[in-house]
C-alpha positions in Angstrom: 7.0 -34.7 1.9 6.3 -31.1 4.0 4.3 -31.5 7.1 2.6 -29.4 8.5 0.4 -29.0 12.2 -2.7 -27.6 10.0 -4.8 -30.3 8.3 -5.3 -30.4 4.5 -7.9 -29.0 2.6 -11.3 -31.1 2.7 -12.8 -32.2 -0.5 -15.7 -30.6 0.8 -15.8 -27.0 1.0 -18.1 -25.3 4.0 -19.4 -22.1 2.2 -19.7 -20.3 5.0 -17.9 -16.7 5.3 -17.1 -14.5 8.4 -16.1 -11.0 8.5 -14.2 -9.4 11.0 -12.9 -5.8 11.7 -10.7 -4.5 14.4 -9.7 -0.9 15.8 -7.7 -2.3 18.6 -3.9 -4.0 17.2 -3.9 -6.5 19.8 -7.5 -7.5 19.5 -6.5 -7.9 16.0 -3.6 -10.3 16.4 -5.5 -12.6 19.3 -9.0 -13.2 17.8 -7.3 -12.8 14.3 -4.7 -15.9 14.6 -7.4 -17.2 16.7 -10.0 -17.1 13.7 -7.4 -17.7 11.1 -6.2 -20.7 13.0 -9.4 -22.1 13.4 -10.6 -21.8 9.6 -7.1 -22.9 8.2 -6.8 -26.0 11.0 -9.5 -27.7 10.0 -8.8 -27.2 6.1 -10.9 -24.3 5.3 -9.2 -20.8 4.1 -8.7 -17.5 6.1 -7.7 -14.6 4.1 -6.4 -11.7 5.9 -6.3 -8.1 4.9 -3.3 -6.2 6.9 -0.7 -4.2 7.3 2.6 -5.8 6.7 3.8 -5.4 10.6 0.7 -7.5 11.6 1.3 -9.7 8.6 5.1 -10.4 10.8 3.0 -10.3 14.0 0.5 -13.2 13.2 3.5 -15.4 11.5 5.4 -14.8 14.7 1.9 -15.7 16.8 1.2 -18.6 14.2 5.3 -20.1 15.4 5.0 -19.3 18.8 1.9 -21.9 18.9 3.7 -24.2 16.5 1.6 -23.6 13.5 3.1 -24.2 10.3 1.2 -22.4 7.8 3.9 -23.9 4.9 1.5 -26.3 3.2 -2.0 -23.9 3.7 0.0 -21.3 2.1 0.8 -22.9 -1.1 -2.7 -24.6 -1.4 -4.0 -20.9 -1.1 -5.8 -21.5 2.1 -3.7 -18.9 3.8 -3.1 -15.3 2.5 -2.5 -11.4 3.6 -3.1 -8.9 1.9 -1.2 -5.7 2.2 -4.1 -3.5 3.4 -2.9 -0.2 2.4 -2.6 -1.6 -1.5 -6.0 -2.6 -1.0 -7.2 0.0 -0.7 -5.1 1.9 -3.2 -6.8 -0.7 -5.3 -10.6 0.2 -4.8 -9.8 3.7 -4.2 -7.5 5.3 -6.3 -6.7 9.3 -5.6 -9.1 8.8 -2.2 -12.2 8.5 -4.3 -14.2 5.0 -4.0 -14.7 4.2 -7.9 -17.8 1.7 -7.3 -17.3 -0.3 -10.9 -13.5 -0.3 -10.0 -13.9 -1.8 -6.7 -16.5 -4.8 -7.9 -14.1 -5.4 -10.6 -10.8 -5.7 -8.4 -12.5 -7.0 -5.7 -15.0 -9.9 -7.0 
């Protein structure tokens, strides 16, 4: 059986949502494994839109604090998003396609 530093999804979900944006890269990793951390330790889900060198910087934050993000993972609790396919995905040529975007992103 895997184990894992992170607690298990709770059978009851809080619906609460939080948002965050970040201009500054190391802002971004410290209040983002912070948050992430904090949602995904006590069995709620973080999902994190990034590049994929902050993707390897927050794994490498998440080990260095001996958080094993195995089991959240595979339950879908954890996940990163490649930020530049993203928003490839919403808007192709440069050009926000409104229907597109609520389609691909709902």
């Amino acid at each position: 059986m895997e184990r894992s530093s992170l607690q298990s999804a709770p059978s009851e979900v809080n619906p609460d949502h939080f948002v965050q944006f970040w201009s500054d890269s190391d802002l971004l990793l410290l209040d983002g494994q912070t948050q992430s951390a904090g949602a995904v330790g006590v069995g709620n889900a973080a999902v994190c839109v990034v590049t994929k060198i902050h993707t390897k910087a927050l794994t490498r934050l998440f080990k260095r604090r001996g958080q094993d993000l195995t089991i959240a993972t595979k339950q879908g609790r954890y996940i990163t998003l490649d930020a530049a396919g993203c928003i490839s995905a919403v808007m192709p040529e440069g050009k926000v396609r409104r229907n597109e975007a609520q389609l691909r992103c709902s």
